[in-house]
NUVOPA-871050 format. One record per residue: x, y, z of N, C-alpha, C, O in turn; residue in three letters. Coordinates in steps of 0.05 Angstrom, whole numbers, plus 5000, padded with zeros to 4 digits. Layout:
   nX   nY   nZ  caX  caY  caZ   cX   cY   cZ   oX   oY   oZ res
    X    Y    Z    X    Y    Z    X    Y    Z    X    Y    Z ala
...
END
This chain:
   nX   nY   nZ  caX  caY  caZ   cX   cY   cZ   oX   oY   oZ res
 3640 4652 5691 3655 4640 5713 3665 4661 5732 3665 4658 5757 unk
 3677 4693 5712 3678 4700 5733 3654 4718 5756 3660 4730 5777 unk
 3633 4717 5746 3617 4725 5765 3608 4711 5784 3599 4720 5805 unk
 3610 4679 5775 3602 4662 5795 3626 4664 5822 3619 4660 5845 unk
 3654 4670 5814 3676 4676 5841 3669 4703 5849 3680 4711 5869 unk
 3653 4722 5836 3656 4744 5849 3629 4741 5869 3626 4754 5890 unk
 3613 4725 5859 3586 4727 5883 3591 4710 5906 3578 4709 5928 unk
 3612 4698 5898 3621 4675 5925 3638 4693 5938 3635 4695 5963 unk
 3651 4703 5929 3676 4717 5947 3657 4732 5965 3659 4730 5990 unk
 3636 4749 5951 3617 4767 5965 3606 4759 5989 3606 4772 6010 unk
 3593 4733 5983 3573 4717 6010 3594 4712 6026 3592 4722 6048 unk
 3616 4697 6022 3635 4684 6036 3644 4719 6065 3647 4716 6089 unk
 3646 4739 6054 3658 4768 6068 3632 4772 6076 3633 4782 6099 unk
 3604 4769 6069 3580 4781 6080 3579 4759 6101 3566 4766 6120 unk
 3590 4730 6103 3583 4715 6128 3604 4728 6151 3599 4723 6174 unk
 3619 4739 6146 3646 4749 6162 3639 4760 6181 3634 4784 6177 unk
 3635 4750 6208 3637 4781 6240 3651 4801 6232 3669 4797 6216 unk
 3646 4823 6242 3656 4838 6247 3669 4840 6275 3691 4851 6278 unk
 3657 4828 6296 3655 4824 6324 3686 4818 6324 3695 4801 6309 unk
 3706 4835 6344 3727 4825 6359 3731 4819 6385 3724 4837 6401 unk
 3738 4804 6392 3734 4794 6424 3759 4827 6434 3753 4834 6457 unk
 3773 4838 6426 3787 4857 6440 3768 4888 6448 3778 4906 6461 unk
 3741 4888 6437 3728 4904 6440 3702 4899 6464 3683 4915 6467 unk
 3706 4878 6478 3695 4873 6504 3715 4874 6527 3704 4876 6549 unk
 3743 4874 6527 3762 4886 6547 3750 4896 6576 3752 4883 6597 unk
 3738 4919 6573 3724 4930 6595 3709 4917 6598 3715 4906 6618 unk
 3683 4905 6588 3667 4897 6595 3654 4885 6618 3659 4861 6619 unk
 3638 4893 6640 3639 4874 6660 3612 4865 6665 3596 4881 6657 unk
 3601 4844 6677 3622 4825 6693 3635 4803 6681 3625 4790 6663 unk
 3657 4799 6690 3669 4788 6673 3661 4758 6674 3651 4748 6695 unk
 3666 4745 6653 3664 4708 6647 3678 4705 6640 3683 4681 6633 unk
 3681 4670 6676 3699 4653 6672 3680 4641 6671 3659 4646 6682 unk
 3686 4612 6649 3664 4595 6652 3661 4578 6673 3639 4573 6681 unk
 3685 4566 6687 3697 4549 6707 3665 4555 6731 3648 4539 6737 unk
 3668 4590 6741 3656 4609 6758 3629 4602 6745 3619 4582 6754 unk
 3617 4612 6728 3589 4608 6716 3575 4582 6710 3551 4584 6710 unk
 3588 4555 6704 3579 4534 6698 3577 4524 6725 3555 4513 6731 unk
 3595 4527 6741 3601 4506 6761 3571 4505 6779 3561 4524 6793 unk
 3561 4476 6775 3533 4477 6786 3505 4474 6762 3507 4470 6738 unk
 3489 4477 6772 3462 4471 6750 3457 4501 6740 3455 4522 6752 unk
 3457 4494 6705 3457 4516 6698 3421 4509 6676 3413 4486 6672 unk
 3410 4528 6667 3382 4524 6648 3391 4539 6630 3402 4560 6635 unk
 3387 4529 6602 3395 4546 6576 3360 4540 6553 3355 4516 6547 unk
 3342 4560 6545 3320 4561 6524 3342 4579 6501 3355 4599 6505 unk
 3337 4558 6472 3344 4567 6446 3330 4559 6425 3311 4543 6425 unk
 3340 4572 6403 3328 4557 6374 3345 4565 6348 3358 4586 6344 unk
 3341 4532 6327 3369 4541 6308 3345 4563 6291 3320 4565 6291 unk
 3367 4577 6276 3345 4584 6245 3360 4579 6225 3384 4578 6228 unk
 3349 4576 6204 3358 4570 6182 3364 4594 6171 3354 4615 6179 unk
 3386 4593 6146 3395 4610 6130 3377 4635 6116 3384 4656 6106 unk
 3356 4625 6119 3342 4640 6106 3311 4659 6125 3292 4672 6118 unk
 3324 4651 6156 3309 4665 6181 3286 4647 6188 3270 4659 6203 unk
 3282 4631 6185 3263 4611 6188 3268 4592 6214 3286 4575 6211 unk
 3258 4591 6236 3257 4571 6263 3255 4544 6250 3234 4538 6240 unk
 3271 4531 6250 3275 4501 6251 3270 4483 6273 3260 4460 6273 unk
 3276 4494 6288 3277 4477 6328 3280 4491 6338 3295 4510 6332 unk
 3264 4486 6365 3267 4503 6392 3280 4480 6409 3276 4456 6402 unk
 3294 4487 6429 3303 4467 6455 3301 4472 6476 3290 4494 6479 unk
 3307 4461 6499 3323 4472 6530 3334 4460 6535 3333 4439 6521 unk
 3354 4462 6557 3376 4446 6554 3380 4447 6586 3378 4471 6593 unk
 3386 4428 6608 3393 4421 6630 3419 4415 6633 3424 4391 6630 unk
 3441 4433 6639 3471 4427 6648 3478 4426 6684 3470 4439 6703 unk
 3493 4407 6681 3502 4401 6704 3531 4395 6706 3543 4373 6703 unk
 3540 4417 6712 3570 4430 6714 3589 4431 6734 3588 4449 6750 unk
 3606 4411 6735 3626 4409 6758 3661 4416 6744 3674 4408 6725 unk
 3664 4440 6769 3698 4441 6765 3703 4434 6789 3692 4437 6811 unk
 3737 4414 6777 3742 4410 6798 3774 4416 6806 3791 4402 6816 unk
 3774 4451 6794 3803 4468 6793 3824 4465 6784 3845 4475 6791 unk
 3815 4443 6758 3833 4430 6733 3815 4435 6708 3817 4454 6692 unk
 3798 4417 6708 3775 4425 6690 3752 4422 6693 3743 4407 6710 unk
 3735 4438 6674 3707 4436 6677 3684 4415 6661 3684 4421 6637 unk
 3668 4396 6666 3645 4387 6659 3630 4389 6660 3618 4389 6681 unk
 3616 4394 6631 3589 4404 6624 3569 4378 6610 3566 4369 6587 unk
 3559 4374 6632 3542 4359 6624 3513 4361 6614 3495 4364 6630 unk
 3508 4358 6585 3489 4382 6575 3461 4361 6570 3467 4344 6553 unk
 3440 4359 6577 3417 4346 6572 3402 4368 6544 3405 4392 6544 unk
 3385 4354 6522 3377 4372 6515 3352 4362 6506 3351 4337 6501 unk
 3328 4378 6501 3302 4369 6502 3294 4390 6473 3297 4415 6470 unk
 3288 4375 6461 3276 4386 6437 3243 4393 6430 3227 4376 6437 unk
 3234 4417 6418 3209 4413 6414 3197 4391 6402 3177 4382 6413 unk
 3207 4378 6379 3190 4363 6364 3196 4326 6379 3189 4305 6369 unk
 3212 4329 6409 3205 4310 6427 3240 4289 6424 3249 4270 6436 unk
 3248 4301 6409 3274 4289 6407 3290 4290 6434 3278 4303 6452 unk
 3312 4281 6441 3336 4283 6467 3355 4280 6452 3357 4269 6430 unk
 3372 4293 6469 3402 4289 6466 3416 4293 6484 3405 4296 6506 unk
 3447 4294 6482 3465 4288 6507 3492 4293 6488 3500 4282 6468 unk
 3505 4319 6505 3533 4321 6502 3547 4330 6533 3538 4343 6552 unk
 3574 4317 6526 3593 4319 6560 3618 4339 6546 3629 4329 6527 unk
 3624 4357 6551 3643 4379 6553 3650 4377 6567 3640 4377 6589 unk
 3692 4369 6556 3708 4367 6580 3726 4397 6576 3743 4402 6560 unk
 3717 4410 6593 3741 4443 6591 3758 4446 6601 3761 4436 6624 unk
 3784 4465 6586 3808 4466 6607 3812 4490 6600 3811 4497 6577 unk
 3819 4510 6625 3831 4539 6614 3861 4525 6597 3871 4502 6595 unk
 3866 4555 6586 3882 4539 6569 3918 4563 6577 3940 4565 6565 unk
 3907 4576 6606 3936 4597 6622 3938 4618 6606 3954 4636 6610 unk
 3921 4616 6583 3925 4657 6575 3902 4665 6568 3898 4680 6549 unk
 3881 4653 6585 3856 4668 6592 3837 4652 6572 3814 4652 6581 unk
 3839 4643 6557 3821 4616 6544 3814 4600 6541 3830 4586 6553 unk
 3801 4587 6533 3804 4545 6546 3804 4534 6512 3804 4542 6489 unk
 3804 4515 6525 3803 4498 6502 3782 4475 6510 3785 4469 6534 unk
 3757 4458 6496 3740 4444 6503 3746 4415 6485 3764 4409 6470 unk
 3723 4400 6494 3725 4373 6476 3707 4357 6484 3701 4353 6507 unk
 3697 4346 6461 3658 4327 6461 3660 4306 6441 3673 4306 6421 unk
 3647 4292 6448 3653 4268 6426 3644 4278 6399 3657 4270 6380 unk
 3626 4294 6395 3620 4308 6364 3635 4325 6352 3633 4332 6328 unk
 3655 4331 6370 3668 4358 6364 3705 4348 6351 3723 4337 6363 unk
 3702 4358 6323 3720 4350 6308 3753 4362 6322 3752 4386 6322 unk
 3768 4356 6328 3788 4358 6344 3782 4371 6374 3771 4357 6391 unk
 3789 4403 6378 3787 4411 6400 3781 4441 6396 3798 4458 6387 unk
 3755 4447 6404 3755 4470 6417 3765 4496 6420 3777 4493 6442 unk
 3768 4518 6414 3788 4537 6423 3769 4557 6428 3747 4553 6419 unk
 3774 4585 6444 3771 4608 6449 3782 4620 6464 3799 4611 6479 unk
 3774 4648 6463 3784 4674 6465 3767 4686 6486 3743 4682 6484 unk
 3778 4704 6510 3754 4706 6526 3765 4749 6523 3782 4756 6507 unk
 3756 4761 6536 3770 4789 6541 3732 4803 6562 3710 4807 6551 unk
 3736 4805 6583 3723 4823 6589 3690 4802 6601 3685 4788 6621 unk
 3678 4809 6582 3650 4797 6596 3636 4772 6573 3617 4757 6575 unk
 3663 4780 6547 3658 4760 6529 3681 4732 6519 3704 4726 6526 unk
 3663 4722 6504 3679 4693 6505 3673 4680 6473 3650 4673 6465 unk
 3692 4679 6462 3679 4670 6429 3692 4640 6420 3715 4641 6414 unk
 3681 4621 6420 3690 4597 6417 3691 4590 6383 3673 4596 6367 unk
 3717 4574 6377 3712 4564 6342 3726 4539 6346 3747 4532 6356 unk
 3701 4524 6329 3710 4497 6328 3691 4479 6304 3677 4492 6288 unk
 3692 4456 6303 3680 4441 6275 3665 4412 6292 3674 4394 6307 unk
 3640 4418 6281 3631 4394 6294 3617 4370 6274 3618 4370 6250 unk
 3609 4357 6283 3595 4332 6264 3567 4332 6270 3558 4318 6288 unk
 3552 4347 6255 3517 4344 6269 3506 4332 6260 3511 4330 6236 unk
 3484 4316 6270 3463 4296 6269 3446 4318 6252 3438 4340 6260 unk
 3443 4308 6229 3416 4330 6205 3406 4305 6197 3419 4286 6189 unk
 3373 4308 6201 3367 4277 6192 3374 4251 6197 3377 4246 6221 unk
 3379 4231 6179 3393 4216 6181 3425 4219 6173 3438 4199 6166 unk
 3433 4236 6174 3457 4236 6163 3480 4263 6181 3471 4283 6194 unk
 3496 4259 6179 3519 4281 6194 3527 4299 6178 3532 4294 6154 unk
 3529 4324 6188 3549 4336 6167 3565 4344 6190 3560 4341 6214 unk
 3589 4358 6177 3616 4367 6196 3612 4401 6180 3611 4410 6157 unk
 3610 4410 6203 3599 4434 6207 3617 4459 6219 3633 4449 6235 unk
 3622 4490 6216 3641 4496 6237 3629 4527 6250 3620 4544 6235 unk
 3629 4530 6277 3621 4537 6298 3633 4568 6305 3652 4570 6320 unk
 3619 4593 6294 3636 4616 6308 3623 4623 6325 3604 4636 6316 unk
 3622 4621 6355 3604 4616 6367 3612 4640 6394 3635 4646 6402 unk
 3593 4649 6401 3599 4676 6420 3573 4678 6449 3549 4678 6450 unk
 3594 4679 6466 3581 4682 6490 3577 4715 6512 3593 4721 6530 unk
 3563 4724 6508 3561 4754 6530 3548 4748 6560 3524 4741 6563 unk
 3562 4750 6575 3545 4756 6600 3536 4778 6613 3546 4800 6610 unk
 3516 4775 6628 3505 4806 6625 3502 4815 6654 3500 4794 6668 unk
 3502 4837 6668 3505 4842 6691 3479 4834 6709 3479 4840 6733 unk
 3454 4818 6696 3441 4799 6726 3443 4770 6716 3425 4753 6713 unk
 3463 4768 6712 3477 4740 6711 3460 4722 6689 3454 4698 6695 unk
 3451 4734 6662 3441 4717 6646 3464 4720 6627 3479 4739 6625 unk
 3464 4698 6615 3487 4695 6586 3468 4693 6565 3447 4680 6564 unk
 3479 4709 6547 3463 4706 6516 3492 4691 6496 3516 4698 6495 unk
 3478 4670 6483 3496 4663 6466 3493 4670 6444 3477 4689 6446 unk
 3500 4668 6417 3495 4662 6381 3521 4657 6367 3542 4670 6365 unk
 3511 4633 6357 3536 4616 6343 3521 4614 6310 3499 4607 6301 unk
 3548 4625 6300 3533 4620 6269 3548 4597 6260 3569 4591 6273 unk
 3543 4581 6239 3539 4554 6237 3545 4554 6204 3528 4558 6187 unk
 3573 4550 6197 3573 4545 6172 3580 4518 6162 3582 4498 6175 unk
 3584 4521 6130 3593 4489 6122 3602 4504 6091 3587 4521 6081 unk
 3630 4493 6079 3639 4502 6061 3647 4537 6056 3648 4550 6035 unk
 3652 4546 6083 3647 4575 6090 3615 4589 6079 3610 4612 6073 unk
 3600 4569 6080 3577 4584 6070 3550 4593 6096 3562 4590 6118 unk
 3537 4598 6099 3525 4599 6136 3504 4585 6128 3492 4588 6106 unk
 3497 4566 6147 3475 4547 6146 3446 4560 6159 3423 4560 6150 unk
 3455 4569 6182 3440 4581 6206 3454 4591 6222 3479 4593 6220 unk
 3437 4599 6244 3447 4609 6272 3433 4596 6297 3408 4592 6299 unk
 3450 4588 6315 3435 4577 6342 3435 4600 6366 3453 4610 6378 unk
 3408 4603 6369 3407 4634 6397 3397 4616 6411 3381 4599 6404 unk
 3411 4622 6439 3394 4615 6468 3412 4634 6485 3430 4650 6477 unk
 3398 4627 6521 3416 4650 6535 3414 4624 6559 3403 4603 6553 unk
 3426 4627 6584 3433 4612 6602 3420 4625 6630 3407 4645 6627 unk
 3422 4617 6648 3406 4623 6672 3415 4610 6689 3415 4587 6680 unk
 3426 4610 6716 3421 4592 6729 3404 4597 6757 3401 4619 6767 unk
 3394 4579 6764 3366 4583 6785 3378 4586 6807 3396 4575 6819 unk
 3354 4613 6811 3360 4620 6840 3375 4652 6826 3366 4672 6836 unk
 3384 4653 6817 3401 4678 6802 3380 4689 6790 3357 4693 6798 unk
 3393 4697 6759 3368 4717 6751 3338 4708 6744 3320 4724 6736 unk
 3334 4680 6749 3308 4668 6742 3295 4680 6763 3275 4689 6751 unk
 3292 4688 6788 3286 4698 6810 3276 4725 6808 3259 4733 6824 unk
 3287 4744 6787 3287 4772 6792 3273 4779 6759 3267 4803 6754 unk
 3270 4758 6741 3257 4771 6720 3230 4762 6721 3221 4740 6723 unk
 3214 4796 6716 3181 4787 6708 3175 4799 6678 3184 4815 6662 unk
 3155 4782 6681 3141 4786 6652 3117 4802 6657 3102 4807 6638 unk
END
């Protein structure tokens, strides 16, 4: 028994960031989301599973209006294996540099932490797996990068254990879609 608490304690500290949002401070340019969403934004990602394995790829079409109270994110999302979906993010700074968000999936509300050019959001959501939901919770981190692309990665646990990770990055057109070649 007790090795079975000592290998849990272990995984439970090996899922742990290290990442502190006080170590992007300097960072520039800085992100407000209010500034970056506001307008049509393009986001390509994919979850993986626990074990590094691609599960789904997506893209996702937002269409983002502030209107110098809060922000709406209206998120279209297109799945490889042909699925849709649809979530509305209602955001509010929250006056000491963070907001707080809220979606019909999303188990109370939203919180984060912004400092510099980064932005780390934690919250608990209810996901569609299969036929069935689980309530899920979200350490989820945003960088923006100086030609205006955002990289995200949110790791994704349940029972403090990590399920996966969701990577994508953001774009909005006309910005850096314009200036990157392959």
């Amino acid at each position: 028994m007790r090795t079975l608490l000592t290998m849990m304690a272990i995984t439970l500290l090996a899922g742990c960031s290290d990442m502190r949002i006080e170590q992007f401070r300097d960072a520039r340019p800085q992100l407000r989301l209010e500034q970056y969403f506001d307008g049509r934004v393009l986001a390509w990602g994919w979850f993986e599973d626990r074990f590094g394995q691609v599960r789904r790829q997506f893209f996702v079409e937002i269409d983002g209006q502030w209107d110098g109270r809060e922000l709406v994110l209206d998120e279209a999302f297109s799945y490889s294996d042909g699925e849709t979906d649809r979530r509305v993010w209602i955001i509010t700074p929250d006056g000491a540099g963070g907001y707080s968000g809220r979606a019909e999936d999303i188990v109370g509300t939203a919180r984060s932490e912004t400092a510099g050019n980064a932005l780390n959001w934690r919250y608990r959501m209810d996901l569609k797996v299969g036929d069935s939901h689980w309530r899920v919770s979200f350490d989820d981190w945003m960088l923006l990068q100086g030609d205006g692309v955002l990289l995200n990665r949110a790791r994704v646990s349940k029972w403090g254990l990590t399920v996966g990770e969701v990577n994508l990055f953001f774009l909005k057109p006309g910005d850096a879609a314009e200036r990157i070649r392959f």
